[in-house]
C-alpha positions as CSV (number, residue, x, y, z in Angstrom):
1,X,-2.3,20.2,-8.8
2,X,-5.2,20.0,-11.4
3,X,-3.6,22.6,-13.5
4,X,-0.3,22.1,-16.6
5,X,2.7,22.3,-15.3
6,X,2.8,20.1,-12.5
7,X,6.3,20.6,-10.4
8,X,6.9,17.5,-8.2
9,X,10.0,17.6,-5.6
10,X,11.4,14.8,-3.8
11,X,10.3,15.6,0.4
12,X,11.5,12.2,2.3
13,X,12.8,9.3,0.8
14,X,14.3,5.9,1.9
15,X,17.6,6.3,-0.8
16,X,18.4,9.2,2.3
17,X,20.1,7.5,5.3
18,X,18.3,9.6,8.2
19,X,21.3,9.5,10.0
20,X,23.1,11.2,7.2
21,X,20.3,13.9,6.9
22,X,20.5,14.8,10.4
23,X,24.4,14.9,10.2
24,X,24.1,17.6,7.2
25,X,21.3,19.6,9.1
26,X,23.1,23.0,11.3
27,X,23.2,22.5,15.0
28,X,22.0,25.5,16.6
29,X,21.9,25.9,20.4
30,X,22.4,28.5,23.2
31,X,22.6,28.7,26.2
32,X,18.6,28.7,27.3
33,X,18.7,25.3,25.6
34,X,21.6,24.0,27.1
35,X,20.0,24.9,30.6
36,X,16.5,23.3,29.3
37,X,18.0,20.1,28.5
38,X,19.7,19.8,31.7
39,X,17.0,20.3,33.8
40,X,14.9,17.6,31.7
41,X,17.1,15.2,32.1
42,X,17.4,15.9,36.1
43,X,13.5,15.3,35.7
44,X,14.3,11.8,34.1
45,X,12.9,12.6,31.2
46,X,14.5,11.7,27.9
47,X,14.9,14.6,25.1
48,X,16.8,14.3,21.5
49,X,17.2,17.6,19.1
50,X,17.7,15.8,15.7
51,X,13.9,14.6,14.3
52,X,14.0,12.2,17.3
53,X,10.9,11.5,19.4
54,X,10.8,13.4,23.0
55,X,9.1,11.3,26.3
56,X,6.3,13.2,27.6
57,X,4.2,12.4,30.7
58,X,1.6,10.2,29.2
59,X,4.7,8.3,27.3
60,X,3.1,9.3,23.5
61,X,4.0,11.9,21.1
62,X,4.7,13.3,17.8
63,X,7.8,13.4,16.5
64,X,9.4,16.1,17.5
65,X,11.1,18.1,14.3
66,X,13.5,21.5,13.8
67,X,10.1,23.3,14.6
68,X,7.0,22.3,16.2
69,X,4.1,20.7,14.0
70,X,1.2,20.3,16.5
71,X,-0.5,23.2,15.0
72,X,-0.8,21.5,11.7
73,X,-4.0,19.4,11.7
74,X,-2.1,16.5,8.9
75,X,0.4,16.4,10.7
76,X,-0.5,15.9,14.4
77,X,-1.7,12.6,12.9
78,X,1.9,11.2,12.5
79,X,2.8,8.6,15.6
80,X,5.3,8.4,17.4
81,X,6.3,6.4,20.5
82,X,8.9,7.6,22.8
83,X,11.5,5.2,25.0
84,X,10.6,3.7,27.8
85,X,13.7,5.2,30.2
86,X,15.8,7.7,30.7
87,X,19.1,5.5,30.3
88,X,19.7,4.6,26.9
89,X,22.3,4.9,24.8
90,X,21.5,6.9,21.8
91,X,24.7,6.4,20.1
92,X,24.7,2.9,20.2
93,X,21.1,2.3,19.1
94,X,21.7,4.6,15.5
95,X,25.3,3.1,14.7
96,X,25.0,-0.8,16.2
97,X,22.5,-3.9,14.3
98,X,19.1,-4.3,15.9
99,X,17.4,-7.2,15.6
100,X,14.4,-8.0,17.3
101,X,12.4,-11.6,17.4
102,X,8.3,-13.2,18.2
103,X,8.1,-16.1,20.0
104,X,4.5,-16.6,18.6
105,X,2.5,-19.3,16.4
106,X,3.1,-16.7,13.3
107,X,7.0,-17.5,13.4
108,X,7.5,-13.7,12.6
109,X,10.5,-11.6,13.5
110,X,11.4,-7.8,13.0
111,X,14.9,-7.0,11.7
112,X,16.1,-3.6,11.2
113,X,19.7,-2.7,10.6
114,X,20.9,0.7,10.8
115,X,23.6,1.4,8.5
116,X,24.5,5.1,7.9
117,X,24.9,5.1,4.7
118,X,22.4,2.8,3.8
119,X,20.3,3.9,0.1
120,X,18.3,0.5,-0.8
121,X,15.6,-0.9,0.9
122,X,14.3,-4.3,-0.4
123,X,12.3,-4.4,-3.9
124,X,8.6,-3.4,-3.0
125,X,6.2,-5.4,-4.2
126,X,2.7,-3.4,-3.0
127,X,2.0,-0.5,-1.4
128,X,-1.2,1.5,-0.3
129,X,-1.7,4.7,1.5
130,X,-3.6,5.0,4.8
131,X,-7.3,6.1,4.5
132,X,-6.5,9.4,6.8
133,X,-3.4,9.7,4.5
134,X,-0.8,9.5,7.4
135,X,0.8,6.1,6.7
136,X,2.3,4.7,3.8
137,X,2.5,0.4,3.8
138,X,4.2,-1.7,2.1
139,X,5.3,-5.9,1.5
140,X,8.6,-6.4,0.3
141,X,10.5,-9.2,-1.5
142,X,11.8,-9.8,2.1
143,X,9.0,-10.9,3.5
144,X,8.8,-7.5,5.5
145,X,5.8,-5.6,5.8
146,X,6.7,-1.8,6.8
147,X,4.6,1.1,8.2
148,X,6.1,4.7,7.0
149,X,4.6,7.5,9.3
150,X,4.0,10.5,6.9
151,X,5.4,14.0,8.3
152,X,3.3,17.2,6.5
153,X,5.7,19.3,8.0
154,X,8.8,17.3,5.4
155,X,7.4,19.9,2.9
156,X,8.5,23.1,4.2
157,X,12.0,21.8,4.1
158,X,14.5,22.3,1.3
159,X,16.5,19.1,1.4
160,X,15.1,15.5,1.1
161,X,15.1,14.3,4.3
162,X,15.5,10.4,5.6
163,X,12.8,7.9,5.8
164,X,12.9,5.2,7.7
165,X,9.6,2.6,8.7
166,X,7.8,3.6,11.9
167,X,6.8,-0.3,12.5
168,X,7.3,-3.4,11.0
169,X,7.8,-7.2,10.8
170,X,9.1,-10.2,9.0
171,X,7.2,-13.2,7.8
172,X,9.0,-16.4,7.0
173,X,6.5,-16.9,4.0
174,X,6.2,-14.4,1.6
175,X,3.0,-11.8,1.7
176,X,0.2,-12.0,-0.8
177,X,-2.3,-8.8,0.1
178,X,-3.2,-6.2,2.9
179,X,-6.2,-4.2,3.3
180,X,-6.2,-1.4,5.8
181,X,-9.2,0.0,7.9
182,X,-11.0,2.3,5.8
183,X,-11.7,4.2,9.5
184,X,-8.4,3.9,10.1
185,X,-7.2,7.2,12.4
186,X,-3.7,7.6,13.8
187,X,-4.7,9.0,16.7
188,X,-7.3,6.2,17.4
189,X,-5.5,2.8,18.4
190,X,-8.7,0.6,18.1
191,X,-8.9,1.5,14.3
192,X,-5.1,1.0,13.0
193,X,-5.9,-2.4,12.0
194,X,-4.5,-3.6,8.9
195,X,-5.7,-7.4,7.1
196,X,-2.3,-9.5,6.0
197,X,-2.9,-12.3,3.7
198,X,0.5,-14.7,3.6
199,X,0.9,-17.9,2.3
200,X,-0.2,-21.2,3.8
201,X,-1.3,-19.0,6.7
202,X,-4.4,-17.9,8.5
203,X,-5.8,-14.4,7.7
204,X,-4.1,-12.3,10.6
205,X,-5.0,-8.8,11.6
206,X,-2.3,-6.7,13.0
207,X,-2.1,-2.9,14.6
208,X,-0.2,-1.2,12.1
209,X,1.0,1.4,15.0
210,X,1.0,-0.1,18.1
211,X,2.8,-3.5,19.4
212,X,-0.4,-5.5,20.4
213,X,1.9,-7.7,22.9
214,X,2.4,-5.0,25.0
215,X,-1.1,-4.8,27.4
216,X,-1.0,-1.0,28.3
217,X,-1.4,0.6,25.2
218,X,-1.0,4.5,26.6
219,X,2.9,3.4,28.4
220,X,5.5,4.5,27.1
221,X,7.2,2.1,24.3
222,X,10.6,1.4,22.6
223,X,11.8,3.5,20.4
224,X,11.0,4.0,16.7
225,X,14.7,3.6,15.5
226,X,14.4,0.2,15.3
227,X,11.1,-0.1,14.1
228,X,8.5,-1.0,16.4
229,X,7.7,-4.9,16.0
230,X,4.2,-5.5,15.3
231,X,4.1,-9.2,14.7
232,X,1.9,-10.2,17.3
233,X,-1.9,-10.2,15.5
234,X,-4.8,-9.2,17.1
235,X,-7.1,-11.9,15.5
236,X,-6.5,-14.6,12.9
237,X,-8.9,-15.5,10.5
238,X,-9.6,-19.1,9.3
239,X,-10.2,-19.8,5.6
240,X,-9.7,-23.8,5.0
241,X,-10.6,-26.2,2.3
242,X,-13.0,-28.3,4.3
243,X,-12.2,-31.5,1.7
244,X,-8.6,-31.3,1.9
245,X,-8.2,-29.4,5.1
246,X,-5.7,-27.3,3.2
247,X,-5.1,-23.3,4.5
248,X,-6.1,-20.9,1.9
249,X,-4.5,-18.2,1.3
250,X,-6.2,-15.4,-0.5
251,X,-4.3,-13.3,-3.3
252,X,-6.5,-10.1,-2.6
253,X,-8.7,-8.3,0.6
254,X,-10.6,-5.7,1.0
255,X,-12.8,-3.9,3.5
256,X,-16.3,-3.4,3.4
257,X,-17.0,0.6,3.9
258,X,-18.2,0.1,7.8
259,X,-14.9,-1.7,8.6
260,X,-16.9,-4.5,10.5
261,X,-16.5,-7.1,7.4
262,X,-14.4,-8.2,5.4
263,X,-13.6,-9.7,1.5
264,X,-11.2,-12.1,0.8
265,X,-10.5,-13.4,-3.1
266,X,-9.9,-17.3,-3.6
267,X,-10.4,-19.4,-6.4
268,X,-13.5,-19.5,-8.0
269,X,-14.7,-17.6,-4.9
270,X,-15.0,-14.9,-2.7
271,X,-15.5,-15.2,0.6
272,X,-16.9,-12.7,3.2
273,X,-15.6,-12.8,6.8
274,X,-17.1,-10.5,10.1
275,X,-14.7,-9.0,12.2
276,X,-16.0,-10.8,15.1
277,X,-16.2,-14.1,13.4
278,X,-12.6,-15.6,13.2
279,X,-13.5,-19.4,12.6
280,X,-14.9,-19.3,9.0
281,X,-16.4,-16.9,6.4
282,X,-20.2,-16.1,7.2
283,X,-21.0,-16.1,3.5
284,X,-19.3,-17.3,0.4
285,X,-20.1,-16.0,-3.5
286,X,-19.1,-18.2,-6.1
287,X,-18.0,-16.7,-9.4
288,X,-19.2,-19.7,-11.0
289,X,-22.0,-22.4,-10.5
290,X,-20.0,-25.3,-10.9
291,X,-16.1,-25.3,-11.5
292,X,-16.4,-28.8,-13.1
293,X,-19.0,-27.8,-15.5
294,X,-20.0,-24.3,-17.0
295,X,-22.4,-25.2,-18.3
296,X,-24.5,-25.5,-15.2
297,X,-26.4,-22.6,-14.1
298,X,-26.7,-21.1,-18.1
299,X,-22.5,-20.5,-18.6
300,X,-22.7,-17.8,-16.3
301,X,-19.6,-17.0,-13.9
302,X,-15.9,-17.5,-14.7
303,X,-13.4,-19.3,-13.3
304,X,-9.8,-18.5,-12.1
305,X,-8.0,-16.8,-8.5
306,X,-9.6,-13.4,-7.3
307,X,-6.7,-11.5,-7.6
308,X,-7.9,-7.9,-7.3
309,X,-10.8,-6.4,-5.1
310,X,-12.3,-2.9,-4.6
311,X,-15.6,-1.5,-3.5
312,X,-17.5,1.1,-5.0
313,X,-18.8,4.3,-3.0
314,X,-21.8,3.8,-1.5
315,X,-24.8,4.7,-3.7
316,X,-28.7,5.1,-3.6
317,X,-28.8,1.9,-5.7
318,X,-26.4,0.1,-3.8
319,X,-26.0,1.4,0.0
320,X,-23.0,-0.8,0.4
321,X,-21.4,-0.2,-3.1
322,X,-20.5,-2.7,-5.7
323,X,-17.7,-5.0,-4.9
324,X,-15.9,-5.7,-8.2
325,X,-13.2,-8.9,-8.6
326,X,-10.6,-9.5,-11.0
327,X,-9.4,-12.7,-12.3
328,X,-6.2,-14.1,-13.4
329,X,-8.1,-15.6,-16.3
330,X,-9.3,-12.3,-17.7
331,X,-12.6,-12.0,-16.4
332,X,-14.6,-9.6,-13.8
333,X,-17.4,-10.0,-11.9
334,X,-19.8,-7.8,-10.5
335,X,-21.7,-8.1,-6.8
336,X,-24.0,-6.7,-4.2
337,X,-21.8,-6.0,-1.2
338,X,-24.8,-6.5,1.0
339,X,-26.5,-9.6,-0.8
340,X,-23.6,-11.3,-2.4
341,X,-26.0,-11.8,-5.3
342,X,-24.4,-11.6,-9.0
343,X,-24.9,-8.4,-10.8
344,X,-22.7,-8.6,-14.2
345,X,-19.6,-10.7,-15.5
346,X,-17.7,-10.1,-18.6
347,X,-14.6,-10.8,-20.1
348,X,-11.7,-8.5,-21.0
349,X,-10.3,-7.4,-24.9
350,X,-9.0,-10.0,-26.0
351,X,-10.5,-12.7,-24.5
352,X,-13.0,-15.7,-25.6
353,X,-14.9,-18.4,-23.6
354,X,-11.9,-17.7,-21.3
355,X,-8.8,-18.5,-24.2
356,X,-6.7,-15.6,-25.3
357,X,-7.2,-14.1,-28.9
358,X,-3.8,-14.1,-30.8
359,X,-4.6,-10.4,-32.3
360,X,-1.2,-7.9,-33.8
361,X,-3.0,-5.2,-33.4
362,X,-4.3,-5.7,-29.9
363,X,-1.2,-7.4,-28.3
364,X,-0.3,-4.1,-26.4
365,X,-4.0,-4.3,-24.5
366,X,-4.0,-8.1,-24.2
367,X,-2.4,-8.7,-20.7
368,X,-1.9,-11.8,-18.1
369,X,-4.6,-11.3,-16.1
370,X,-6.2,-8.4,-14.0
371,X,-3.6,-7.1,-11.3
372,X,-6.0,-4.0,-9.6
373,X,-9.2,-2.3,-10.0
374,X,-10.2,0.7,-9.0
375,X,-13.5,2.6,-9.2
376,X,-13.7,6.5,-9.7
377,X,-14.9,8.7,-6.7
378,X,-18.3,9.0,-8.3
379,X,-18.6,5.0,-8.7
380,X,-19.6,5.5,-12.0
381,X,-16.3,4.2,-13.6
382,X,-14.1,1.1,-13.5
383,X,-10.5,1.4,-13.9
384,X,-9.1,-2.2,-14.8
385,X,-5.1,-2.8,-14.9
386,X,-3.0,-6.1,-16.0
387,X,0.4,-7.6,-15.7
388,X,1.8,-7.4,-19.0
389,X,-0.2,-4.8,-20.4
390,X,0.5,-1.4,-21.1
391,X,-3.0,0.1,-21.0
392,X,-5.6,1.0,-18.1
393,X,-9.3,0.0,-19.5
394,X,-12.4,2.2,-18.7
395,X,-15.6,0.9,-17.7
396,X,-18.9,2.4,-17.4
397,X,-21.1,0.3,-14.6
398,X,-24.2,1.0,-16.7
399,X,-22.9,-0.8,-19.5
400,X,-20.2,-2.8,-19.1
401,X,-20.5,-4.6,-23.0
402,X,-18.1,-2.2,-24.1
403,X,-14.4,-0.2,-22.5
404,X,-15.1,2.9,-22.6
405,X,-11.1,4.0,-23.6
406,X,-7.7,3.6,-21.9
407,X,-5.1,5.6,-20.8
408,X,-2.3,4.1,-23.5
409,X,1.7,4.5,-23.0
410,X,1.8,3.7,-19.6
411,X,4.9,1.0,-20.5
412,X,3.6,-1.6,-17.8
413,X,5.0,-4.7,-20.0
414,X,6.0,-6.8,-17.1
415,X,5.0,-9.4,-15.0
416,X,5.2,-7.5,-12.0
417,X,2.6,-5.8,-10.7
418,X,2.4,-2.0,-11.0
419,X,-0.3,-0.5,-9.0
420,X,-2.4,3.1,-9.8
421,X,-4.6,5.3,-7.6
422,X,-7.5,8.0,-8.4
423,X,-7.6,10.8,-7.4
424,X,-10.8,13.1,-6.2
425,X,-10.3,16.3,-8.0
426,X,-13.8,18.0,-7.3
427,X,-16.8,18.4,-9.1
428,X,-16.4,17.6,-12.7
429,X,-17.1,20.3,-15.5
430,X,-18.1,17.5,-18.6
431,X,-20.9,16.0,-15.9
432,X,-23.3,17.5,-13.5
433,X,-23.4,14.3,-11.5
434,X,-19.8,13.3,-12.0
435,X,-16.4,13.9,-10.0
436,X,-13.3,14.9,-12.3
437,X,-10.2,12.9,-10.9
438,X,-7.1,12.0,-12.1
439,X,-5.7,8.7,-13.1
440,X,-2.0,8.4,-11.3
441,X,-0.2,5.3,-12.2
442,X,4.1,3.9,-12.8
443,X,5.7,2.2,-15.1
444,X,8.7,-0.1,-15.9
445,X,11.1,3.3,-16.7
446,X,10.7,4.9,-13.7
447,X,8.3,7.1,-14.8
448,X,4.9,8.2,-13.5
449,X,2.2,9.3,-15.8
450,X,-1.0,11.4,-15.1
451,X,-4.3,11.9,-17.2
452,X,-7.2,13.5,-16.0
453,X,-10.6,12.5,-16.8
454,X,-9.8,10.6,-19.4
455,X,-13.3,8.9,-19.5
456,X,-14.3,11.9,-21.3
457,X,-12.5,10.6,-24.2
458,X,-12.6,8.0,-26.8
459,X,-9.8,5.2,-28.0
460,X,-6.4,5.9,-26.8
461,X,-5.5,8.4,-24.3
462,X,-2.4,10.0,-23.7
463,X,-0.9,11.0,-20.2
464,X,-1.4,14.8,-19.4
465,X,2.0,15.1,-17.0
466,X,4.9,12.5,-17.1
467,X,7.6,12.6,-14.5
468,X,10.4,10.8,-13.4
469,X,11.0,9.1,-9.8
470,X,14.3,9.1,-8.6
471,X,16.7,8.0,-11.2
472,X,14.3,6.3,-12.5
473,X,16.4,3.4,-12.7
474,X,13.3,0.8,-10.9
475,X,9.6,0.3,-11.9
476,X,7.3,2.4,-10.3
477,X,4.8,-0.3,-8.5
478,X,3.0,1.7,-6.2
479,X,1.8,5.3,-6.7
480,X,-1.0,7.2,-3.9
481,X,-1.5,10.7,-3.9
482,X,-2.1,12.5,-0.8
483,X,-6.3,13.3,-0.2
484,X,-4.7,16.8,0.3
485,X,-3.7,16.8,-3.4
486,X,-0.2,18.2,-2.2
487,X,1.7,15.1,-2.2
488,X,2.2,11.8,-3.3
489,X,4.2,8.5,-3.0
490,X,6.2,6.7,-5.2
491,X,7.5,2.8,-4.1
492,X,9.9,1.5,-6.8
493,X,11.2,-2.0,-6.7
494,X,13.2,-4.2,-9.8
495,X,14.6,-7.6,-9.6
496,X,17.4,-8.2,-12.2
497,X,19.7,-11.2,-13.0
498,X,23.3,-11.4,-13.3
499,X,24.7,-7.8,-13.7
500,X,27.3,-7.3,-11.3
501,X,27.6,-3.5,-11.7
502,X,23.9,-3.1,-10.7
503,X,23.6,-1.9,-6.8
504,X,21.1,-3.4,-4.4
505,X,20.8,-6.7,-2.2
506,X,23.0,-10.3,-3.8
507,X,20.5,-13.2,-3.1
508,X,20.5,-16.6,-4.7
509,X,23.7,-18.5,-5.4
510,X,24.6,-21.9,-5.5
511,X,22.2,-23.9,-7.5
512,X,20.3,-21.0,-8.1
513,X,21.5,-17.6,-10.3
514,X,22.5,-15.1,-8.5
515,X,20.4,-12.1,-9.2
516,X,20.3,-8.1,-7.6
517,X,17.1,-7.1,-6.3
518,X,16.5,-3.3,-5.1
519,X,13.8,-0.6,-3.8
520,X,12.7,2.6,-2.4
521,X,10.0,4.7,-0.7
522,X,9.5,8.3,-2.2
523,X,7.5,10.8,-0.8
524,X,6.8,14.0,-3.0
525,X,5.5,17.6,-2.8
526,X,3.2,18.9,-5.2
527,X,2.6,22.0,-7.0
């Protein structure tokens, strides 16, 4: 993947009705089979041919595919749950609406619709790839927030094949973040735990793969066609204003790198929560002495909403790493994971005493505010990107007076956020103690852009491999590659006003415009 010429190929993809896949696929069978199938279902056992799951003994099991994947260590990581009896209608279930509601304080419900020649999921608005890289999340403009089981065995196929969520639910008020587990293991139910931050809501924590109403967790379980509901949260986590007894919601989370803690951005703060501790935050760092006054405490800090969080790797100067938060207001702040304590703040390009600079020749770096940050694999280098800005900035943490470069032409001039990923490519041949990687991130054309080590470089840099997504006819706002380095994922999503020729989902009306609003799930092979 390292090397020019990268060929990309579409593997599984949500513009691919999975019913229409598994119509074009050849039916083989004989006569043995025939005979097999017979006597399983004599057995009261419950078998399907076309990608569908198969119910086995301890009710749990991967999906089974045209040929077995168990042997393939990736892959055997991909859940699956299997129906719970022998009797149901197969038929029905892929061609009739399923709709499934929770009776619980979160007012959630899961909707699926199966539609067989459905090609448009709603407009993502984030995704993030799994730790163990076997599931792909995502929130959506429709409140949904979807859990897309990643098959390795997709890429020994020739045709792009279906892909439909493996669990998910539905939020009556829209979703601001998610954080998953960094120990997060498919095959381990007590670490599939993934941090959902919505509005005017507590903190909940939800099992991404298994339905945390359901007691015996090893029993067999409905069928992943509809998705499996996982509304139902394990824990909720209280963050509340203690003057106005107003629920916060924070705009970003993150985990701390032993999974047992927490960090949630707020305004003007960030708060730390234990796992085990649902009824406030254990520790709270400021970003600025006093919000009335910044004066107080020298003029250090900065004000504004956390709105992007990531930890550094761990380090012999910093056994927890370096949490890093982004404001809207331009500014980032540097802190002991451990301690809390304040290490460095600075402002971006652009930027004085927290006012924008009106600049013609820097309009193009000058965004709206820091939308995600990112550190290298060596934790040695900040990667900082904006709404509105067409640039990703380079930091070095030993001297953060001065960006480093940025990867230029990345065409990110939106409002909407557009997220990027790094890649671990190995050991790096410019630095003995470095780790070359590779900078992976969309933009509003559809497009996604590659450059590799471009912190070797000064001013502008220029994307090493550009490729399209699709018909690249929605931004790109989510893009992971695979810790293999053989795939990646691509989640489009685009909003647009009054064209009546676009495709995609009506909404508005009425009072309100009427406006189209469209997305996708991509998953691609690399070589």
């Amino acid at each position: 993947m390292s090397g020019s010429g990268l060929q990309v190929r579409c593997l599984s993809s949500t513009r691919v009705s999975k019913r229409t896949w598994q119509d074009q696929q050849p039916k083989e069978t004989d006569e043995h089979d025939t005979q097999s199938n017979s006597n399983k279902a004599n057995e009261g056992s419950y078998a399907q041919t076309n990608g569908r799951s198969q119910d086995l003994e301890n009710g749990f099991t991967l999906k089974s595919k045209e040929k077995d994947s168990e042997d393939d260590p990736i892959a055997s990581k991909s859940p699956s749950r299997s129906p719970s009896g022998s009797d149901i209608d197969t038929e029905s279930n892929d061609e009739s609406d399923s709709t499934s509601s929770c009776n619980t304080d979160d007012e959630c419900t899961s909707k699926s619709t199966s539609e067989p020649n459905k090609r448009h999921i709603s407009c993502v608005q984030e995704a993030q790839l799994s730790p163990d890289g076997t599931c792909i999340f995502t929130s959506d403009y429709n409140r949904s927030f979807s859990v897309y089981a990643i098959d390795i065995d997709t890429n020994a196929g020739t045709e792009t094949r279906g892909l439909e969520p493996y669990a998910q639910f539905t939020s009556s008020d829209p979703i601001w973040a998610f954080a998953a587990n960094p120990l997060f293991d498919a095959n381990d139910p007590n670490s599939t735990h993934v941090l959902v931050s919505r509005r005017d809501r507590y903190i909940s924590l939800h099992n991404a793969l298994w339905d945390a109403s359901q007691p015996d967790q090893t029993s067999a379980s409905a069928p992943t066609d509809p998705p499996l509901d996982i509304c139902t949260p394990i824990a909720s986590y209280k963050l509340i204003n203690h003057l106005t007894e107003a629920v916060t919601a924070p705009l970003s989370l993150t985990y701390s790198h032993t999974g047992t803690h927490f960090f949630a951005g707020a305004r003007n703060t960030i708060h730390i929560f234990d796992l085990s501790c649902p009824d406030d935050p254990i520790h709270s760092i400021p970003t600025i002495p006093s919000a009335r006054s910044k004066l107080k405490g020298g003029g250090r800090g900065f004000k504004g909403w956390i709105s992007a969080l990531t930890l550094s790797p761990p380090s012999t100067f910093s056994g927890e790493g370096l949490l890093a938060a982004g404001a809207r207001t331009r500014h980032i702040g540097i802190y002991d994971a451990h301690s809390g304590s304040e290490i460095s703040t600075f402002s971006l390009p652009g930027t004085l005493d927290g006012k924008k600079l009106s600049h013609a020749n820097m309009q193009h770096i000058i965004g709206d505010g820091v939308s995600s940050l990112k550190y290298s694999p060596c934790g040695t280098y900040l990667y900082v990107a904006e709404r509105n800005s067409d640039v990703l900035l380079i930091y070095d943490v030993r001297n953060f007076s001065l960006s480093l470069a940025y990867c230029a032409g990345r065409n990110a001039l939106t409002k909407q956020k557009l997220g990027f990923d790094v890649w671990n490519a190995g050991a790096s041949p410019y630095d003995i103690e470095g780790t070359s990687h590779e900078i992976w991130a969309g933009g509003t054309d559809g497009v996604v852009r590659v450059w590799r080590d471009p912190y070797v470089k000064e001013g502008a840099v220029e994307a090493d491999e550009v490729f399209k997504v699709g018909e690249g006819d929605a931004p790109v706002v989510g893009t992971m590659v695979h810790p293999s380095g053989g795939m990646a994922v691509a989640a489009c999503g685009r909003i647009e006003v009054g064209d009546d020729r676009l495709e995609g989902r009506t909404r508005g009306g009425g009072t309100l415009p009427e406006f189209r609003e469209w997305g996708s799930v991509d998953i691609l092979g690399l070589n």
